[in-house]
N, C-alpha and C positions, 0 to 999 in steps of 0.2 A: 795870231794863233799858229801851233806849229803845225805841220801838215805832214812834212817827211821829216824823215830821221835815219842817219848814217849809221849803222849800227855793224861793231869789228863783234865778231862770237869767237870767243877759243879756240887756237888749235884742234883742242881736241873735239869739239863739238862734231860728230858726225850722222846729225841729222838735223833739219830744220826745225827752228823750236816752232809748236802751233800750240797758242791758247786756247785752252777747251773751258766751255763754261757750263751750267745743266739744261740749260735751253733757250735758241738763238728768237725765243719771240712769248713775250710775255700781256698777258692784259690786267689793267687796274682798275676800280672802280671805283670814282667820285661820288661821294655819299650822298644822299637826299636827306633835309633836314625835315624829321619828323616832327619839332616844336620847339621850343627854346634852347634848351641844352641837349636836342635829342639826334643824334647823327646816324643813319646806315653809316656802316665801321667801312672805311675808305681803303683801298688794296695798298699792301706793302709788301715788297719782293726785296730779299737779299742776293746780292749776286756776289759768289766767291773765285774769281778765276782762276786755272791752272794751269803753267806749262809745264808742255813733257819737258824732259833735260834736265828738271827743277830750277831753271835759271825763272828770271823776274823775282829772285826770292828778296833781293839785297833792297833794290828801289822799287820794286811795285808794278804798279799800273796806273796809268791816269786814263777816265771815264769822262765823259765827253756827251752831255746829254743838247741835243739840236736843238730841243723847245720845253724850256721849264716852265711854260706858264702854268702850267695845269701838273706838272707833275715836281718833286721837290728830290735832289740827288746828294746824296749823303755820303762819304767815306768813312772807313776804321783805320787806322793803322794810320792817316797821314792828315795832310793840313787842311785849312777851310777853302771852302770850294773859290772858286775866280766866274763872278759873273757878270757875263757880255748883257745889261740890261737893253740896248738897242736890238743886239742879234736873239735876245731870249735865251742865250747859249751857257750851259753851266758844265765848267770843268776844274774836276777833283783827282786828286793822286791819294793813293793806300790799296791796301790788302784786298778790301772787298767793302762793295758799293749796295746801299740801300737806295730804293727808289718808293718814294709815298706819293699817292694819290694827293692831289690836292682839294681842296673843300668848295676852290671856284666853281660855280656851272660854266657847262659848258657853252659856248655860242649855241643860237638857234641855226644859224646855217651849216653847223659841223653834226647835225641830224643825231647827237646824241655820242659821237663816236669823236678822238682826234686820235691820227697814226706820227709817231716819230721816231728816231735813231736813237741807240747809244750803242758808242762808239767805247772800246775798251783797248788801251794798247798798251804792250808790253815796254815797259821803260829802261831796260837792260837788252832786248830782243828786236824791239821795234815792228812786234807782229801785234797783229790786229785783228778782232772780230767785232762784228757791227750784231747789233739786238733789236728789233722788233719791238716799239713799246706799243700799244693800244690803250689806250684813256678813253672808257666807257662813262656815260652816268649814267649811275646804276638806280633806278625806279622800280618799285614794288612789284612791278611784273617780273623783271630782270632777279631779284633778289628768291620769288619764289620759284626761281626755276634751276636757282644754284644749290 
């Protein structure tokens, strides 16, 4: 997997590019199944990144999710994800990244809660911002309090 990256910017570039995203920490919630076909609706977030400069426009970004057991990472704009089934590591290049809750329960010794990274970096830039996932299961208490 790649970790760094050499990355030359334009002469003219004169300021650092930073990706900005809407927000560096998000929480999802794992459904509870009420009866056969019946599911609490599981969290889906889209995430659109931006750098200032407008550069990353040509190649994108690839997203970089640490632990997809429980959670499922999707892009637009580019190809099908590459995943590390041993490391649980799933990584996608495009425009902008969905992340869905998955239908798993959660372990009984993860008390209900798992925390993990996604990592999004600029593929023309080589800047980078990390994200905050939280993977709730979400139970009738939890739901009427949202």
């Amino acid at each position: 997997m790649l970790r760094y990256k050499l990355v030359s910017l334009p002469k003219s570039t004169s300021t650092v590019p930073i990706i900005t995203v809407p927000s560096t920490s998000y929480t999802l919630y794992i459904g509870e199944e009420l009866g056969r076909n019946s599911v609490i609706n599981s969290g889906t977030v889209t995430i659109a990144p931006q750098t200032t400069n407008g550069l990353n426009r040509t190649l994108g970004y690839t997203a970089t999710l640490y632990d997809s057991t429980y959670v499922r990472l999707t892009a637009a704009g580019g190809g099908a994800p590459m995943i590390d089934q041993e490391q649980g590591i799933t990584t996608v290049t495009g425009t902008s990244f969905t992340l869905t809750a998955g239908s798993k329960y959660l372990p009984a010794s993860a008390n209900g809660v798992i925390n993990t990274t996604l990592d999004i970096t600029g593929n023309e830039t080589g800047g980078l911002v990390k994200i905050s996932i939280r993977v709730v299961q979400k139970t009738k208490e939890i739901e009427s309090e949202t």
